[in-house]
PDB file of N, CA, C and O in Angstrom:
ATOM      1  N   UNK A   1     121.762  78.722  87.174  1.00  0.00           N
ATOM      2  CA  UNK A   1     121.243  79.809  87.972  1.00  0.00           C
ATOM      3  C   UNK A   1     120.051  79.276  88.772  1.00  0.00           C
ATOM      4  O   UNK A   1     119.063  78.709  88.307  1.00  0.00           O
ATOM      5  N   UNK A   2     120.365  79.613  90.317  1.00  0.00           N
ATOM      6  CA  UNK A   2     118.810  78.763  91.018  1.00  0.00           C
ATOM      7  C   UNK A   2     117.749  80.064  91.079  1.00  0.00           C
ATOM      8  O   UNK A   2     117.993  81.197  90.666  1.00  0.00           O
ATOM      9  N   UNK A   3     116.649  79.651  91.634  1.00  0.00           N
ATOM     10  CA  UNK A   3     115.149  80.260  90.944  1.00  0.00           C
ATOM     11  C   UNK A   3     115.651  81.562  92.480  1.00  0.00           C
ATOM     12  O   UNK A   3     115.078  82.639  92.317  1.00  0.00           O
ATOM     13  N   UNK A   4     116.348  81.532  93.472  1.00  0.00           N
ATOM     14  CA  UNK A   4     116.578  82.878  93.701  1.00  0.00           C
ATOM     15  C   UNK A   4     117.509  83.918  93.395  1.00  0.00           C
ATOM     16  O   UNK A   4     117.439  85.122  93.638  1.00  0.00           O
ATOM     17  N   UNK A   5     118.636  83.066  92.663  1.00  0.00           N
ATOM     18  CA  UNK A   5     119.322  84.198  91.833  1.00  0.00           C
ATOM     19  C   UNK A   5     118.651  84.645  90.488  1.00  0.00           C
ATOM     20  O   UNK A   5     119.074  85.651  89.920  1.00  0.00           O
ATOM     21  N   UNK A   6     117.796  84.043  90.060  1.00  0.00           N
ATOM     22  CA  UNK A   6     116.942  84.247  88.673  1.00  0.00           C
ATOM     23  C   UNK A   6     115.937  85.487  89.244  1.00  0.00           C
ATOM     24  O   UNK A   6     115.860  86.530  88.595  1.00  0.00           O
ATOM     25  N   UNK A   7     115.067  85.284  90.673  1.00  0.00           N
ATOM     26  CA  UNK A   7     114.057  86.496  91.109  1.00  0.00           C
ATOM     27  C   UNK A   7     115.518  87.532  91.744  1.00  0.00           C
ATOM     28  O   UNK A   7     115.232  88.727  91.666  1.00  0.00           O
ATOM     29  N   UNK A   8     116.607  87.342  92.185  1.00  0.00           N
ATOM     30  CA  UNK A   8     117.032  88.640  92.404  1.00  0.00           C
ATOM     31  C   UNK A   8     117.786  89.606  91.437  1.00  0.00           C
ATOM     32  O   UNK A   8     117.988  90.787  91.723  1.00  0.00           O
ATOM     33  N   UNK A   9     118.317  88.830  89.896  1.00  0.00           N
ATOM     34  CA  UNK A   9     118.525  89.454  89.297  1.00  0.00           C
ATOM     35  C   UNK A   9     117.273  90.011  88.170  1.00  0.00           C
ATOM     36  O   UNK A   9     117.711  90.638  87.205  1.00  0.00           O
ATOM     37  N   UNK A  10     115.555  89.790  88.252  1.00  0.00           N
ATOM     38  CA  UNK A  10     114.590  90.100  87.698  1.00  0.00           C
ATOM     39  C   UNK A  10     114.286  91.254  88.675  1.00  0.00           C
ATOM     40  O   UNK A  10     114.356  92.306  88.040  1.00  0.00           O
ATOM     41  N   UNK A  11     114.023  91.440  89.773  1.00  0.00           N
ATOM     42  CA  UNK A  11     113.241  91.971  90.404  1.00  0.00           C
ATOM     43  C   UNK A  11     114.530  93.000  90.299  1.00  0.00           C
ATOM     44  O   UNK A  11     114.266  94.166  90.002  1.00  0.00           O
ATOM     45  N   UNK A  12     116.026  92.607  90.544  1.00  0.00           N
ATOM     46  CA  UNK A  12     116.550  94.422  90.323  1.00  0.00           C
ATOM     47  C   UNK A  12     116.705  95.558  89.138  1.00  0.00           C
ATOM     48  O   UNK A  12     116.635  96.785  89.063  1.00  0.00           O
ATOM     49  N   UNK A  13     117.047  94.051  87.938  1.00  0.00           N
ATOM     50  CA  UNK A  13     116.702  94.636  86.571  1.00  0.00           C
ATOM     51  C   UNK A  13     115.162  95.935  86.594  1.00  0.00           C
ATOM     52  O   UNK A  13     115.108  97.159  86.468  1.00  0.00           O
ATOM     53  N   UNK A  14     114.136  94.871  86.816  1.00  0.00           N
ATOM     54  CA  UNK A  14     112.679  95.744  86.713  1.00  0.00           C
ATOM     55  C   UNK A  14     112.724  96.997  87.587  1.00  0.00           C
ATOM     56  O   UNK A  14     112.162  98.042  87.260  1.00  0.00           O
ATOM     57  N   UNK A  15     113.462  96.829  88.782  1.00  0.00           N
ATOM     58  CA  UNK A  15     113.666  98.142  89.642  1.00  0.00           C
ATOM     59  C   UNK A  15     114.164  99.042  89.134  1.00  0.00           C
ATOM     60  O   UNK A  15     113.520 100.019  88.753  1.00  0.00           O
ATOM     61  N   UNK A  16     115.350  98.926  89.018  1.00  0.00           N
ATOM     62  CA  UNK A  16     116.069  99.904  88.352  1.00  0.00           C
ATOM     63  C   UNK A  16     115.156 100.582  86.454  1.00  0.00           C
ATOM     64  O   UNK A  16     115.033 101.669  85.888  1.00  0.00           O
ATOM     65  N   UNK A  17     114.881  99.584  86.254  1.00  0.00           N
ATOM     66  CA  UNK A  17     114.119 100.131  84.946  1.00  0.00           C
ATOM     67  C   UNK A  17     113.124 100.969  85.131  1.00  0.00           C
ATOM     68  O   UNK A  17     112.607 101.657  84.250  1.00  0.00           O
ATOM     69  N   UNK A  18     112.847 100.938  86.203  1.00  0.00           N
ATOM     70  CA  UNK A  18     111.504 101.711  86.775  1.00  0.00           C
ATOM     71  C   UNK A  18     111.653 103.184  87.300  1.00  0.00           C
ATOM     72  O   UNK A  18     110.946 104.188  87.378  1.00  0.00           O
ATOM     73  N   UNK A  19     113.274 102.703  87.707  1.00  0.00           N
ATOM     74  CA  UNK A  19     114.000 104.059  88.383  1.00  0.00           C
ATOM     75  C   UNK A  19     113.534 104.268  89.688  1.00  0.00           C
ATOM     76  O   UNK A  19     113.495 105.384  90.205  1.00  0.00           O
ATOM     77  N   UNK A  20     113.117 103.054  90.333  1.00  0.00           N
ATOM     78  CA  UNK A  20     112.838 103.004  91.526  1.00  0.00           C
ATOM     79  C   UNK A  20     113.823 102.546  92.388  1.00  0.00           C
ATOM     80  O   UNK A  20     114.744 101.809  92.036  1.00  0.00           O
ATOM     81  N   UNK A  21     113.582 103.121  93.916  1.00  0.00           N
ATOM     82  CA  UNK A  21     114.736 102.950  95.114  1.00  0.00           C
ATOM     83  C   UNK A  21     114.186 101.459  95.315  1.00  0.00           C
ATOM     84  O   UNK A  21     113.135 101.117  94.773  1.00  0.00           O
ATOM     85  N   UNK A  22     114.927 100.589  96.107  1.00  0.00           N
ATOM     86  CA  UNK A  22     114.517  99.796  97.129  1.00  0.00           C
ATOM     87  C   UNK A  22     113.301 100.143  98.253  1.00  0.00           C
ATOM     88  O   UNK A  22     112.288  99.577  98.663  1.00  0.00           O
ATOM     89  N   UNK A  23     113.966 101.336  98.489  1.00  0.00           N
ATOM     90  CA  UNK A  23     112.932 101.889  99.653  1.00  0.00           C
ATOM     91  C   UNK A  23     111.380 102.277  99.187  1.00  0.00           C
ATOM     92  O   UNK A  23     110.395 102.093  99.903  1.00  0.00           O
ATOM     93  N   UNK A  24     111.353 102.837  97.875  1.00  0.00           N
ATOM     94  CA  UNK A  24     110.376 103.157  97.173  1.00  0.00           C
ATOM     95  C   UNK A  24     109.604 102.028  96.567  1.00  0.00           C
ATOM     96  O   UNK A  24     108.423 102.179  96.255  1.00  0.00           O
ATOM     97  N   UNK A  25     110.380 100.658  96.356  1.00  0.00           N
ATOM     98  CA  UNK A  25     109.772  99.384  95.503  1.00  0.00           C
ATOM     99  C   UNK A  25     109.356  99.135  96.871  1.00  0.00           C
ATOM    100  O   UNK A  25     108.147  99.192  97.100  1.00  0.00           O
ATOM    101  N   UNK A  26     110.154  98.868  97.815  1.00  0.00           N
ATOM    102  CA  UNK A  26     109.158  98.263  99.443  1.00  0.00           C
ATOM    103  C   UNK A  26     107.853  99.226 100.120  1.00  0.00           C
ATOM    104  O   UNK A  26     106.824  98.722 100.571  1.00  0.00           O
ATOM    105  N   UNK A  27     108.043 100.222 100.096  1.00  0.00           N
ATOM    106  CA  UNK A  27     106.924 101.105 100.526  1.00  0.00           C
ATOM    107  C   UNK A  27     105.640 101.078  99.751  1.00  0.00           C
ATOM    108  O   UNK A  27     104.587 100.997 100.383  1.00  0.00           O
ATOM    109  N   UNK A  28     105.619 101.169  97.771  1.00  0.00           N
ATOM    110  CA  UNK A  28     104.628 101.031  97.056  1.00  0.00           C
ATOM    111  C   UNK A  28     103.718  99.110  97.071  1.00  0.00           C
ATOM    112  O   UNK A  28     102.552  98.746  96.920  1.00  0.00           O
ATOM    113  N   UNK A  29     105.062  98.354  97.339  1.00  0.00           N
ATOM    114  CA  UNK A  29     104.819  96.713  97.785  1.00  0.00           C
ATOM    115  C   UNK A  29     104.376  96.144  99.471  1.00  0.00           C
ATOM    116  O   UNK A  29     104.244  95.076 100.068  1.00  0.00           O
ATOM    117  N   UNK A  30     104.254  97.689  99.752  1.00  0.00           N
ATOM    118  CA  UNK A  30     103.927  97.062 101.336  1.00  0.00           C
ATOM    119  C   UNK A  30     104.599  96.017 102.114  1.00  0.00           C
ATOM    120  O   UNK A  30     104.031  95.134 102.758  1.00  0.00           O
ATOM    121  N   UNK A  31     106.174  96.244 101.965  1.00  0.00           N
ATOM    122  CA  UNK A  31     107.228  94.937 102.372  1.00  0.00           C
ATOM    123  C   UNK A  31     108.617  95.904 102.769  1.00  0.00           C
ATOM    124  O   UNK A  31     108.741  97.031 102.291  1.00  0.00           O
ATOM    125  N   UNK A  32     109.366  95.463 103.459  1.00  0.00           N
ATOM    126  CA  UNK A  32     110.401  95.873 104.420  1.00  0.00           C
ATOM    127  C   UNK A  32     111.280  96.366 103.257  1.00  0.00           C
ATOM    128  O   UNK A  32     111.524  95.599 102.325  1.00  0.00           O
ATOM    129  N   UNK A  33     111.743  97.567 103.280  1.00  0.00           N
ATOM    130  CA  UNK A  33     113.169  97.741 102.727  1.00  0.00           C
ATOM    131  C   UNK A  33     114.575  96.988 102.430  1.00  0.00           C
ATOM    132  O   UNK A  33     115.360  97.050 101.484  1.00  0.00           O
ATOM    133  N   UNK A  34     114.556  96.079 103.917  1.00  0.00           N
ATOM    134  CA  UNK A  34     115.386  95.442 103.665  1.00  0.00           C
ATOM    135  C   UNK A  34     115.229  93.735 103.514  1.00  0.00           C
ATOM    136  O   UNK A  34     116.164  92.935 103.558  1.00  0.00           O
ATOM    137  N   UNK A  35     114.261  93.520 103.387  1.00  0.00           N
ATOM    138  CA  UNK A  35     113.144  92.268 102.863  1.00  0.00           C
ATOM    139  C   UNK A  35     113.602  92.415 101.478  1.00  0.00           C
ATOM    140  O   UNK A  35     113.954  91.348 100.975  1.00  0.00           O
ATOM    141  N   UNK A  36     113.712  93.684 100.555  1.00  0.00           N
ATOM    142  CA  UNK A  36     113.830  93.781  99.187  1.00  0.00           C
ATOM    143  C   UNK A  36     115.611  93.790  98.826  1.00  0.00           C
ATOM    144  O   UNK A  36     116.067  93.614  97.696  1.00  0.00           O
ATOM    145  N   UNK A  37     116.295  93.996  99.859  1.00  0.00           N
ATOM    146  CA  UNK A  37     117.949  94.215  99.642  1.00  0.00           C
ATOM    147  C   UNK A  37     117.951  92.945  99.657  1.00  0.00           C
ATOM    148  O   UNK A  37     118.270  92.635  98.509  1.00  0.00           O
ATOM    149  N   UNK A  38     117.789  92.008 100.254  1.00  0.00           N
ATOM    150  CA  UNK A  38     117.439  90.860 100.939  1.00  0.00           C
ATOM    151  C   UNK A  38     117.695  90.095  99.844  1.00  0.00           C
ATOM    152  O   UNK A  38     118.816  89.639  99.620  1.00  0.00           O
ATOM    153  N   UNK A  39     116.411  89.853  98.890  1.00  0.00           N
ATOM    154  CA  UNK A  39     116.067  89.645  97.546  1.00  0.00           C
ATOM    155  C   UNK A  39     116.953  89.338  96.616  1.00  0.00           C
ATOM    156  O   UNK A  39     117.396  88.458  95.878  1.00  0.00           O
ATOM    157  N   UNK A  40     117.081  91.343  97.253  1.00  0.00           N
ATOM    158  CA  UNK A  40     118.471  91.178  95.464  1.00  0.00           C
ATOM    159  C   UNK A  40     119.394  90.718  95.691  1.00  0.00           C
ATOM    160  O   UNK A  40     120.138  90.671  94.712  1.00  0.00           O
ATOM    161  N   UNK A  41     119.936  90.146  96.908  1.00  0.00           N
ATOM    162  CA  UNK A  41     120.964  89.707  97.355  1.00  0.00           C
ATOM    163  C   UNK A  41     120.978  88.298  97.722  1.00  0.00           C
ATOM    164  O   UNK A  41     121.873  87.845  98.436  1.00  0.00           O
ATOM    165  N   UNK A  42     119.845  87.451  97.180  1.00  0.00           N
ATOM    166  CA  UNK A  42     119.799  85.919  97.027  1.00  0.00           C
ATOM    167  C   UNK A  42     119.700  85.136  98.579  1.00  0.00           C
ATOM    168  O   UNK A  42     120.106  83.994  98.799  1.00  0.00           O
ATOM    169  N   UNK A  43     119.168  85.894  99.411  1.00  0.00           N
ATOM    170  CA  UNK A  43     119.288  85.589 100.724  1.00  0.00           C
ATOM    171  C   UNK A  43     118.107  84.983 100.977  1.00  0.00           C
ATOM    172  O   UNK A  43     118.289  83.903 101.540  1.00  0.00           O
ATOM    173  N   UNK A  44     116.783  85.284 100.758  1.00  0.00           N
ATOM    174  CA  UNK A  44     115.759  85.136 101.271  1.00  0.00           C
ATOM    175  C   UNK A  44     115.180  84.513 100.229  1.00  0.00           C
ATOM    176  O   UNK A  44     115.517  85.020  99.159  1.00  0.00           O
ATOM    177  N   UNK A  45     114.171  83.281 100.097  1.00  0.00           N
ATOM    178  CA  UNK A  45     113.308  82.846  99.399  1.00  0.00           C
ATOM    179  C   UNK A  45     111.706  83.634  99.390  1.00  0.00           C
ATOM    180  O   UNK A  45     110.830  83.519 100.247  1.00  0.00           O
ATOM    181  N   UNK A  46     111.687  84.101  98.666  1.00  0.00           N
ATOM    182  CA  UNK A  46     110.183  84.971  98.421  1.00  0.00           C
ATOM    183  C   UNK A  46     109.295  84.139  98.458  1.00  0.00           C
ATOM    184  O   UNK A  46     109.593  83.078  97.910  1.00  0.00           O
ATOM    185  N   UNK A  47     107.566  84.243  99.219  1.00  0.00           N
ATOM    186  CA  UNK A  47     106.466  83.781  99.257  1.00  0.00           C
ATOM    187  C   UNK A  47     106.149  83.969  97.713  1.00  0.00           C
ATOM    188  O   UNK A  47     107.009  84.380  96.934  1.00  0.00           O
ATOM    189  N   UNK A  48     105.194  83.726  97.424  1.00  0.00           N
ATOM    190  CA  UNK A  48     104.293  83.837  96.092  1.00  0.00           C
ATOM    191  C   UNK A  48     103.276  84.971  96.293  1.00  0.00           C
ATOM    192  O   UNK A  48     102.776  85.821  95.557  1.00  0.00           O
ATOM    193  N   UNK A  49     103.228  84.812  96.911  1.00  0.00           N
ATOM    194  CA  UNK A  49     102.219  86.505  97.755  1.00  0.00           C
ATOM    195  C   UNK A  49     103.187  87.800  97.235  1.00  0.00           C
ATOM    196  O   UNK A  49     102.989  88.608  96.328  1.00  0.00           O
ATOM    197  N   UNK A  50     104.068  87.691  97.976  1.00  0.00           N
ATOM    198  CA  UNK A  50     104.896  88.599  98.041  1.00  0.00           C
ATOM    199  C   UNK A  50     105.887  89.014  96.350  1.00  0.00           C
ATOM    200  O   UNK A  50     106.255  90.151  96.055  1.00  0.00           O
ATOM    201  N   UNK A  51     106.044  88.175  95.776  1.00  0.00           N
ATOM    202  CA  UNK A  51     106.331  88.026  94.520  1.00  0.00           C
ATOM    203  C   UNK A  51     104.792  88.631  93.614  1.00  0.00           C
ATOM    204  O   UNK A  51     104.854  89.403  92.657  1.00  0.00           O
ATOM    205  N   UNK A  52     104.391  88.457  93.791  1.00  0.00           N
ATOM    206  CA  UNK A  52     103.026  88.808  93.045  1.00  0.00           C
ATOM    207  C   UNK A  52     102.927  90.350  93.279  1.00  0.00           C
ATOM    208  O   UNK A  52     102.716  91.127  92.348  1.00  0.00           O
ATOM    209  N   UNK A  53     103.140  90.861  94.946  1.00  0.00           N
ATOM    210  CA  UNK A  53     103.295  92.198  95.119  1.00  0.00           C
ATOM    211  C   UNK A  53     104.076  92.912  94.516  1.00  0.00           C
ATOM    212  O   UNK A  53     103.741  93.928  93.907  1.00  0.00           O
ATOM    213  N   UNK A  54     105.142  92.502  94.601  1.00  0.00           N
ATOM    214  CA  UNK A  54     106.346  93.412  93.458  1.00  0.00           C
ATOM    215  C   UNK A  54     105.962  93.386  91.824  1.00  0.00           C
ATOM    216  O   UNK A  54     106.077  94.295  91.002  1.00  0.00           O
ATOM    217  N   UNK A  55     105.440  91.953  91.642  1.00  0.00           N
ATOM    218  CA  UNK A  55     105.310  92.127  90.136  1.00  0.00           C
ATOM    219  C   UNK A  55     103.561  93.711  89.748  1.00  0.00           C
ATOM    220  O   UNK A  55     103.343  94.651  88.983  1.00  0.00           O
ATOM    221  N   UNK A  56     102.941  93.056  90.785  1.00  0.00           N
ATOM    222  CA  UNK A  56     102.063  94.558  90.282  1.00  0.00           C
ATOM    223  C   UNK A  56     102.650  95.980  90.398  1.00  0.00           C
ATOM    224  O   UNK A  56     102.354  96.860  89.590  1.00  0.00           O
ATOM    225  N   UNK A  57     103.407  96.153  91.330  1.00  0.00           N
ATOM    226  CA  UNK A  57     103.672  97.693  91.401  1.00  0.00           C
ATOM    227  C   UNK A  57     105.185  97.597  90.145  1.00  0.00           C
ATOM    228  O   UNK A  57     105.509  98.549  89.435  1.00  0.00           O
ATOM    229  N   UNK A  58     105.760  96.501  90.149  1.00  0.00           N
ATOM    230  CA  UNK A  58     106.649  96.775  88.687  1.00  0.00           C
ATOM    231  C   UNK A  58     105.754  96.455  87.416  1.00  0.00           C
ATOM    232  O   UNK A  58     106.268  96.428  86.298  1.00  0.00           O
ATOM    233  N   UNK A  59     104.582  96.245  87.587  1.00  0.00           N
ATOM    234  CA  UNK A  59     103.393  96.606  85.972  1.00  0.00           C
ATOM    235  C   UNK A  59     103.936  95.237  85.334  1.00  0.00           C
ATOM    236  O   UNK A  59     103.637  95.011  84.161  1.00  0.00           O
ATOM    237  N   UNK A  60     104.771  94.247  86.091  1.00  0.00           N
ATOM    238  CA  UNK A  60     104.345  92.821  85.313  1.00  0.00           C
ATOM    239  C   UNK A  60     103.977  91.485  85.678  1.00  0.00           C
ATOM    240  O   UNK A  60     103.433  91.318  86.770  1.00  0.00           O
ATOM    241  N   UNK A  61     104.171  90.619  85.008  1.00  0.00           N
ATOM    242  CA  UNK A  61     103.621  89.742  85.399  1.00  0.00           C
ATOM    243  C   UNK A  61     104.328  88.730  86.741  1.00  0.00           C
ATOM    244  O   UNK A  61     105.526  88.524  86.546  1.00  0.00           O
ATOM    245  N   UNK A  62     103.857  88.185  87.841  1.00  0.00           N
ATOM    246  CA  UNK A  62     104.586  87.811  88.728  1.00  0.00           C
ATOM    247  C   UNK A  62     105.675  86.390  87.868  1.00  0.00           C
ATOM    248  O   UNK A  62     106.839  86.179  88.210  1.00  0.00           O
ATOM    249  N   UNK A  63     104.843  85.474  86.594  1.00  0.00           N
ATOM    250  CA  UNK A  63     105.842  84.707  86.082  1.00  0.00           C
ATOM    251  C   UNK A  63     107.061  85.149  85.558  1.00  0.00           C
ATOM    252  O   UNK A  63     107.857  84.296  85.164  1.00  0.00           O
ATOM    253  N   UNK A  64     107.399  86.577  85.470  1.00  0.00           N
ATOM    254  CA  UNK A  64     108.325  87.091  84.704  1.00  0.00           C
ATOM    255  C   UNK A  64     109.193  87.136  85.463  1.00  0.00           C
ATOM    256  O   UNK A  64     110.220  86.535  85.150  1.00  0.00           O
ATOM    257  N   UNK A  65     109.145  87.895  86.830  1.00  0.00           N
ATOM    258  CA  UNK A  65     110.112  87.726  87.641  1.00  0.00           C
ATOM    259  C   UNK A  65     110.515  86.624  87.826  1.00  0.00           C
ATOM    260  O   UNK A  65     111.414  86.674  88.665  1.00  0.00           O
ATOM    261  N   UNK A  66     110.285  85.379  87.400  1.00  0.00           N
ATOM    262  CA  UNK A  66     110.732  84.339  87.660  1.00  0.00           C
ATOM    263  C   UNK A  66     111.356  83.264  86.202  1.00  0.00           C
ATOM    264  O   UNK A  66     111.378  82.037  86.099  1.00  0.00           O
ATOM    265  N   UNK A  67     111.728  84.168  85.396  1.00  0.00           N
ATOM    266  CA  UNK A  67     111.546  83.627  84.329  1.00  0.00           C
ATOM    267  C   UNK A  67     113.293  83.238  84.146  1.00  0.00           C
ATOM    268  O   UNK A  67     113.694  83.649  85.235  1.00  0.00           O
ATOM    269  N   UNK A  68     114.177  82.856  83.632  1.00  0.00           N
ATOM    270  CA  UNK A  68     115.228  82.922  83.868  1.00  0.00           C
ATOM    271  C   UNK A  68     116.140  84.033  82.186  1.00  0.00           C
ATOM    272  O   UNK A  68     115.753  83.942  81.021  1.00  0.00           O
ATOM    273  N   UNK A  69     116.853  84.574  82.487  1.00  0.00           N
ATOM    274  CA  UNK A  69     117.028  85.360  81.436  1.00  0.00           C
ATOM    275  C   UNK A  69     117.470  85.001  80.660  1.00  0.00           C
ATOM    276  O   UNK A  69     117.898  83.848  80.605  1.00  0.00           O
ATOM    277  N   UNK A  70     117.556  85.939  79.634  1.00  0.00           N
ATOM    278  CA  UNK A  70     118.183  85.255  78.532  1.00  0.00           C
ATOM    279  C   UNK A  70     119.657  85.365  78.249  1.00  0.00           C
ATOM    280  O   UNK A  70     120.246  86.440  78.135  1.00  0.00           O
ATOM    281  N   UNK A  71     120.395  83.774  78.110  1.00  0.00           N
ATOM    282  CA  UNK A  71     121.642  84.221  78.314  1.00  0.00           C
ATOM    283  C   UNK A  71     122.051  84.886  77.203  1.00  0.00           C
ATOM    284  O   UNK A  71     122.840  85.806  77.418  1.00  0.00           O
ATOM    285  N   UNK A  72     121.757  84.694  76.145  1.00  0.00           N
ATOM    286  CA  UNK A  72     122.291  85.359  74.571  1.00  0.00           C
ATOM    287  C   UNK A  72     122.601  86.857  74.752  1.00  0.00           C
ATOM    288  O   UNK A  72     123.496  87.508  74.213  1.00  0.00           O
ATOM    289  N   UNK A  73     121.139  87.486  76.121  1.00  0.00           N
ATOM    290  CA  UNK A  73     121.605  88.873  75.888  1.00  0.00           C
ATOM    291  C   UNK A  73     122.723  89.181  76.833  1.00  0.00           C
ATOM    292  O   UNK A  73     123.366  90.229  76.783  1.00  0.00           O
ATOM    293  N   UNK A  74     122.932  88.197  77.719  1.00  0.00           N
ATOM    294  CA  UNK A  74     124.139  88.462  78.886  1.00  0.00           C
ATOM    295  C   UNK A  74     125.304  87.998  78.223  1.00  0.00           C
ATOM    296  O   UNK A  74     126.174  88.320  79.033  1.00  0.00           O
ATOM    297  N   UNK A  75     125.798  87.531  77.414  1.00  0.00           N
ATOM    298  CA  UNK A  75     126.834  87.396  76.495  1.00  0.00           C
ATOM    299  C   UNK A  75     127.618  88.195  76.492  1.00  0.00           C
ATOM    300  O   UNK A  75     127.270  89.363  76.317  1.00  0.00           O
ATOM    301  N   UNK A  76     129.283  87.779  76.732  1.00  0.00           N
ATOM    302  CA  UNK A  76     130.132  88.916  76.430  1.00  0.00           C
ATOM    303  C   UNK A  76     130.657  88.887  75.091  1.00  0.00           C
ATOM    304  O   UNK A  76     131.098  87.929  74.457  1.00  0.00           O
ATOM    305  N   UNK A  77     130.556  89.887  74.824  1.00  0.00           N
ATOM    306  CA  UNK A  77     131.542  90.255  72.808  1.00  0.00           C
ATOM    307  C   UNK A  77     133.006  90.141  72.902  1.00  0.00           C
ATOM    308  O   UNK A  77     133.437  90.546  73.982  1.00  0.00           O
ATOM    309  N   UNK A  78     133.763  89.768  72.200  1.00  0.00           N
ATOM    310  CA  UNK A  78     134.671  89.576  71.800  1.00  0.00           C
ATOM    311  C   UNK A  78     134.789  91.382  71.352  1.00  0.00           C
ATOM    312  O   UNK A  78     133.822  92.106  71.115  1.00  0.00           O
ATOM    313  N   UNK A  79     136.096  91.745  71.334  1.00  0.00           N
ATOM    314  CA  UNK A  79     136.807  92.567  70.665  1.00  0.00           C
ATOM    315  C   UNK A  79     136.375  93.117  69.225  1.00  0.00           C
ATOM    316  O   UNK A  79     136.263  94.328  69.030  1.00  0.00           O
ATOM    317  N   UNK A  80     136.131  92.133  68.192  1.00  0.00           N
ATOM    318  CA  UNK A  80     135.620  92.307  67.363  1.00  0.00           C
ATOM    319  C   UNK A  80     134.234  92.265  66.947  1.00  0.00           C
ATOM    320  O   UNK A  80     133.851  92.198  65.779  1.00  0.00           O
ATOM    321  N   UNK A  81     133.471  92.310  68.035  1.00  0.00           N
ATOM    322  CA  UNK A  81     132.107  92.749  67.956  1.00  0.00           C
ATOM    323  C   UNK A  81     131.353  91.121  67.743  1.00  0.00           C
ATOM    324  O   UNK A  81     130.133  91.007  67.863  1.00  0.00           O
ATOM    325  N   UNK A  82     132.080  90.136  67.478  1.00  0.00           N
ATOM    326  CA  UNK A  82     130.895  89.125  67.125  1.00  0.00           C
ATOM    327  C   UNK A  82     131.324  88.173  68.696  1.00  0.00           C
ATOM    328  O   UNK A  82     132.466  88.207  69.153  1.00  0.00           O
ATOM    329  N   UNK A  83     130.119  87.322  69.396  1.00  0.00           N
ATOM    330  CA  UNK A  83     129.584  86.804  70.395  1.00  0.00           C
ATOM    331  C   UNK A  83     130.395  86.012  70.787  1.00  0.00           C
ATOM    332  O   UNK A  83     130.454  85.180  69.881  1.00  0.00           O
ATOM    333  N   UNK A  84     131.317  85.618  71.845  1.00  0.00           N
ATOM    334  CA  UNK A  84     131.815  84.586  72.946  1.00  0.00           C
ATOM    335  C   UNK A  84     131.215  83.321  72.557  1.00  0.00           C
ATOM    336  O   UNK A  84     130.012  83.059  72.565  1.00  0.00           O
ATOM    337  N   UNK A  85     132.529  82.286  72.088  1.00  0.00           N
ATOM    338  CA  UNK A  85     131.128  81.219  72.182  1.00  0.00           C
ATOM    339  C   UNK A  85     132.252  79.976  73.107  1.00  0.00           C
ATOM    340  O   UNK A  85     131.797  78.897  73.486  1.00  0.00           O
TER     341      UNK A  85
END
């Protein structure tokens, strides 16, 4: 996973957890609406500025958005409930 599919699947996770629009994460971040579709859509490489903006109005830390996830929890189950390996 490269470090902009890692910030566009952090920054939509935290959005949505927030229950925030796009339009609403860009307006409270002072950044384009579609600057943030942008994002989640692995198109655009984010400043560090701008990464830092989203991480305050999503209440974390800007390293988090950048953190890469964890695959254990993206794991698909088998049928019988125990883990894909």
């Amino acid at each position: 996973m490269e470090i902009r599919e890692i910030l566009a699947h952090n920054l939509r996770t935290q959005r949505r957890a927030r229950g925030l629009s796009q339009e609403e994460l860009a307006h409270r971040a002072g950044i384009d609406r579609t600057y943030i579709s942008s994002l989640e859509r692995s198109v655009y490489a984010a400043g560090i500025d701008v990464v830092d903006s989203l991480a305050k109005v999503l209440g974390v830390e800007a390293a988090d958005l950048l953190k890469k996830p964890d695959t254990a929890l993206r794991r698909r189950r088998s049928p019988g409930g125990s883990p894909k390996t």
